[in-house]
C-alpha positions in Angstrom: 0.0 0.0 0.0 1.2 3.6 -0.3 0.9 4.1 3.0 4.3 1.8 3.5 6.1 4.2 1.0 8.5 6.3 2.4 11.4 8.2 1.6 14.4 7.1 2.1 17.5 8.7 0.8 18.2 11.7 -1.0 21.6 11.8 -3.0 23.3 15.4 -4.6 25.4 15.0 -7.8 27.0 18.7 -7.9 29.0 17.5 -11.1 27.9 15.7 -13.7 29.2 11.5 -13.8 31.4 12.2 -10.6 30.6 11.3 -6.7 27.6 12.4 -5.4 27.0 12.4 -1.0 23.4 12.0 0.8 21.6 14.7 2.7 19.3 14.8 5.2 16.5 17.5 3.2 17.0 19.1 -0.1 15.5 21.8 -2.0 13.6 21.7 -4.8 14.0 23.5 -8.1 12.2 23.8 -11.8 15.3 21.3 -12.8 15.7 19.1 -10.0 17.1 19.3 -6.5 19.1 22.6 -5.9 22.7 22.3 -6.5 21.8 18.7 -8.6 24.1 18.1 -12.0 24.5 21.5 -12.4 28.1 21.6 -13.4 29.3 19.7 -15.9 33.2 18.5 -17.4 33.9 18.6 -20.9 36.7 18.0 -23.0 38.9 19.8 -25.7 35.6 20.1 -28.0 33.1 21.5 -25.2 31.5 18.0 -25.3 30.1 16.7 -22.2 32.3 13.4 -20.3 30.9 10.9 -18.3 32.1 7.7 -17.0 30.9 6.0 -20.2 33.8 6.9 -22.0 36.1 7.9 -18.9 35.5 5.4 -16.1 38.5 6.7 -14.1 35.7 9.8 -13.0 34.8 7.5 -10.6 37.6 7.9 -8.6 36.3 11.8 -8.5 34.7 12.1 -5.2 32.6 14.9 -3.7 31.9 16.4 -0.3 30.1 19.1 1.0 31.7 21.8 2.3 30.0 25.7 2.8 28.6 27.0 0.0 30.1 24.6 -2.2 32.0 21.3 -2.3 35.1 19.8 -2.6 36.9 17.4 -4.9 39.1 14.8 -4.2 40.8 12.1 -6.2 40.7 8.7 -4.2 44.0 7.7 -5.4 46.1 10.6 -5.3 46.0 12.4 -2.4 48.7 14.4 -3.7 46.1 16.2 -5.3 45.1 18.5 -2.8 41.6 19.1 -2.1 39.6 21.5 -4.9 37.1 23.9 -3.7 33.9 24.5 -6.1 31.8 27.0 -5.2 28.0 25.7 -6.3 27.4 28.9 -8.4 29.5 29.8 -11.4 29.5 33.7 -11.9 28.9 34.9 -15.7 32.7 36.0 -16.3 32.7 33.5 -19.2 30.9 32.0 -21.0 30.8 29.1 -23.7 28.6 26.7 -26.1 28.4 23.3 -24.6 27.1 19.7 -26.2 25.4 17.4 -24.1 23.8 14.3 -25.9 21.7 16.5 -28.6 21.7 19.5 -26.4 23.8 22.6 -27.6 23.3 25.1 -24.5 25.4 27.6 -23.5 27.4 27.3 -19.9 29.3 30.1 -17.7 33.4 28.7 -17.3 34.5 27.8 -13.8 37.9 28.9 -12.9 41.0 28.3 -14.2 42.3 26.5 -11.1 39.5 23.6 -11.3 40.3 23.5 -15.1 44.4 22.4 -14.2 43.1 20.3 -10.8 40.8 17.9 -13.5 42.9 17.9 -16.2 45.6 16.6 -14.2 43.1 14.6 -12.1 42.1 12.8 -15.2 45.3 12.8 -17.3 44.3 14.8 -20.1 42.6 18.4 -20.9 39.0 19.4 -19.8 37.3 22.2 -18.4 34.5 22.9 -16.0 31.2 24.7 -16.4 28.2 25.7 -14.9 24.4 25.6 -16.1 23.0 28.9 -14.4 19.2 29.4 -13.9 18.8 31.7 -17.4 19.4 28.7 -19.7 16.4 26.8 -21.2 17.4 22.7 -21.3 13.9 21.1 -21.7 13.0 17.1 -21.0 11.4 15.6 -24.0 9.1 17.8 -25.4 6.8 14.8 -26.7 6.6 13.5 -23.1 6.4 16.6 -21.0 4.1 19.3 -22.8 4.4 21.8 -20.1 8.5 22.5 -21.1 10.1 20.5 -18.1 13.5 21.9 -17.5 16.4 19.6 -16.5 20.0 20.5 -15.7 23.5 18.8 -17.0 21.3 15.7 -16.0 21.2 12.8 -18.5 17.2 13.8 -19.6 14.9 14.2 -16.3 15.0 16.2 -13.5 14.2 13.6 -10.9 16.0 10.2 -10.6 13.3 7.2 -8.6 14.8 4.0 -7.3 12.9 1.7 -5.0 15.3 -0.3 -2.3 13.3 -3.7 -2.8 13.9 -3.3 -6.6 18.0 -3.5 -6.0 17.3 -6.0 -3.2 15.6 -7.9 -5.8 18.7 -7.3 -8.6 20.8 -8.6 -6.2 19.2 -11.6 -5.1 19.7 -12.7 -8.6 23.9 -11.7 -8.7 26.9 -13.0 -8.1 28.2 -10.7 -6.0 25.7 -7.4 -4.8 26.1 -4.2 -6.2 25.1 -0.8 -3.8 23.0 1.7 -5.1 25.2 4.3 -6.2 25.8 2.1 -9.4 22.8 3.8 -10.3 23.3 6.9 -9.7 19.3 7.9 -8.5 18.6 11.2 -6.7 15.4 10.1 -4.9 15.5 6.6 -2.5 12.9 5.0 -1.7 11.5 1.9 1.2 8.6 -0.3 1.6 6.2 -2.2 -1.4 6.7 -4.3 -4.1 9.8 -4.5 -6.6 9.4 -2.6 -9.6 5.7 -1.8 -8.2 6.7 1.5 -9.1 7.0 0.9 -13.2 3.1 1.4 -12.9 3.3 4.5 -11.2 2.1 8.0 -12.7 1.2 11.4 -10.5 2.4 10.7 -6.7 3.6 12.6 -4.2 6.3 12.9 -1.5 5.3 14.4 1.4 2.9 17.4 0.3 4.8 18.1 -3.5 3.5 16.3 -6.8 5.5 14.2 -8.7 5.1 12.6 -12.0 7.0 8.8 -13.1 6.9 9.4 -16.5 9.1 6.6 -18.3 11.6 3.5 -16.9 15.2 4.6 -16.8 17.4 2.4 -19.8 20.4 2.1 -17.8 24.0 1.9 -19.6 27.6 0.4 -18.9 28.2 2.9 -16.4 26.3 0.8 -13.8 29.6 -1.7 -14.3 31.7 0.7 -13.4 32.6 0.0 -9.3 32.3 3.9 -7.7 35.2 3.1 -5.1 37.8 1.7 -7.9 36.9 3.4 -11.3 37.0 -0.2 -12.2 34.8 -2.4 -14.7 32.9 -5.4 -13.1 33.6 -8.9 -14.8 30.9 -10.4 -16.9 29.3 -6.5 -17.1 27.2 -6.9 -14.2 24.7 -5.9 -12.8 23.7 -4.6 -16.8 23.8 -8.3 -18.3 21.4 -10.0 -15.2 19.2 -7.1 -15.7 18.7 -7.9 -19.4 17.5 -10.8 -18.4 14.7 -9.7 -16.9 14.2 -6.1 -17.6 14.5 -5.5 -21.3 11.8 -3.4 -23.1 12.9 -3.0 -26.9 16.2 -2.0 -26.6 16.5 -0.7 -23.3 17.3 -2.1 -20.1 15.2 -0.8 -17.4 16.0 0.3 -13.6 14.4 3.2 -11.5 12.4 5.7 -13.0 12.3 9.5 -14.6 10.3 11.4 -12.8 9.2 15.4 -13.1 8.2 17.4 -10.3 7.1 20.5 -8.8 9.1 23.9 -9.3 9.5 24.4 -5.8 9.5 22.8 -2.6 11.9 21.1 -0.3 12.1 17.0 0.5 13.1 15.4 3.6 14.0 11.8 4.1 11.7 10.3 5.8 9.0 11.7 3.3 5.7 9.5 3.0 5.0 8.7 -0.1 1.7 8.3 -2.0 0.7 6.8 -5.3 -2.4 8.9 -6.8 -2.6 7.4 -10.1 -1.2 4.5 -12.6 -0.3 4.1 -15.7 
């Protein structure tokens, strides 16, 4: 029942494909939580990276510090502690490409430009979405013109605990959740109960599922080692069992409101299905 629902995690990703750490509440915003994917590392052509290509982001991780956060590379600790404010200012500015996206970023400074390239062996730069830039989810899908940050297409990331209880169950060797990289954590009902979901809401704030997440090779990628899992697990058991066309499914995109804030511990109630 609904009533069992609750939320139970809430994970920040202040740069796009590298660690992400969980807080307690977190405020909502017309492209996801506040301070969520909104800086982003791309290479020598302004092209977006992720761990798809470079799985040594992983060893990238993040903390919270005030008013920002702070880089660190797990295996070099040479490599002093970056500082990134979470706002950019407008100093700069460039075009950026992410996936089909051409939208235009402010620079971040020159400092956190020379800490990742040498972080990652080879030249990058980092940038900043700010609140003036128009990124829109699929328009077919979400008439009312969605916005989403540096995020990979929603604003909102839903994963149910029994659904990676389940996954694992059915591995070799148990994977945590941060191989999948949701926003939003939930307890209580069915696995995959919530593939039927469609308007809900957490706590007082509407929310909408609006399609399963196709997952990619980054969830083989271990977070703590940059390393690939043998047999690309947990991606090949969950074709097994979760393939729809050509995607394999896990978690869902989800919209929600413009405003708000979240708290774990959030009830959560399903008000219609699909």
């Amino acid at each position: 029942m609904s009533a069992s629902l609750t939320l139970s995690g809430l994970v920040l990703y202040p740069v796009k494909s590298l660690g992400g750490y969980a807080v307690p509440t977190a405020e909502v915003t017309p492209r996801g939580l506040r301070h969520d994917r909104r800086w982003l590392i791309v290479d020598e052509r302004n092209r977006f990276m992720t761990q798809r290509q470079h799985a040594e982001m992983a060893l990238l991780t993040v903390a919270p510090a005030y008013n920002g956060f702070l880089l660190s590379h797990r295996q070099r600790p040479e490599l002093l502690p970056l500082f990134v404010p979470f706002e950019a200012t407008a100093d700069k500015t460039l075009f950026v490409t992410i996936w089909d996206d051409m939208v235009w970023a402010w620079c971040g400074a020159p400092e956190a430009d020379e800490w990742l390239s040498e972080a990652l062996g080879r030249s990058c730069r980092l940038v900043y979405m700010s609140d003036m830039v128009r990124r829109e989810v699929e328009p077919e899908r979400n008439p009312a013109g969605t916005l989403v940050s540096f995020a990979d297409g929603y604003p909102f990331l839903l994963i149910g605990e029994s659904a990676l209880t389940d996954l694992n169950a059915r591995l070799p060797e148990a994977v945590p959740m941060d191989r999948f990289r949701s926003n939003l954590i939930f307890s209580g009902g069915a696995a995959y109960d919530d593939d039927a979901w469609a308007d809900f809401t957490i706590g007082e704030l509407p929310f909408r599922a609006v399609r399963g997440c196709g997952r990619c090779v980054l969830t083989t990628i271990d977070q703590t080692t940059g390393e690939k899992t043998p047999g690309g697990e947990p991606l090949r058991t969950l074709a097994t069992y979760r393939q729809a066309g050509s995607k394999t499914l896990f978690g869902q995109n989800v919209t929600g409101p413009a405003e708000g804030y979240l708290r774990v511990g959030d009830r959560i109630t399903v008000l219609s299905r699909k």
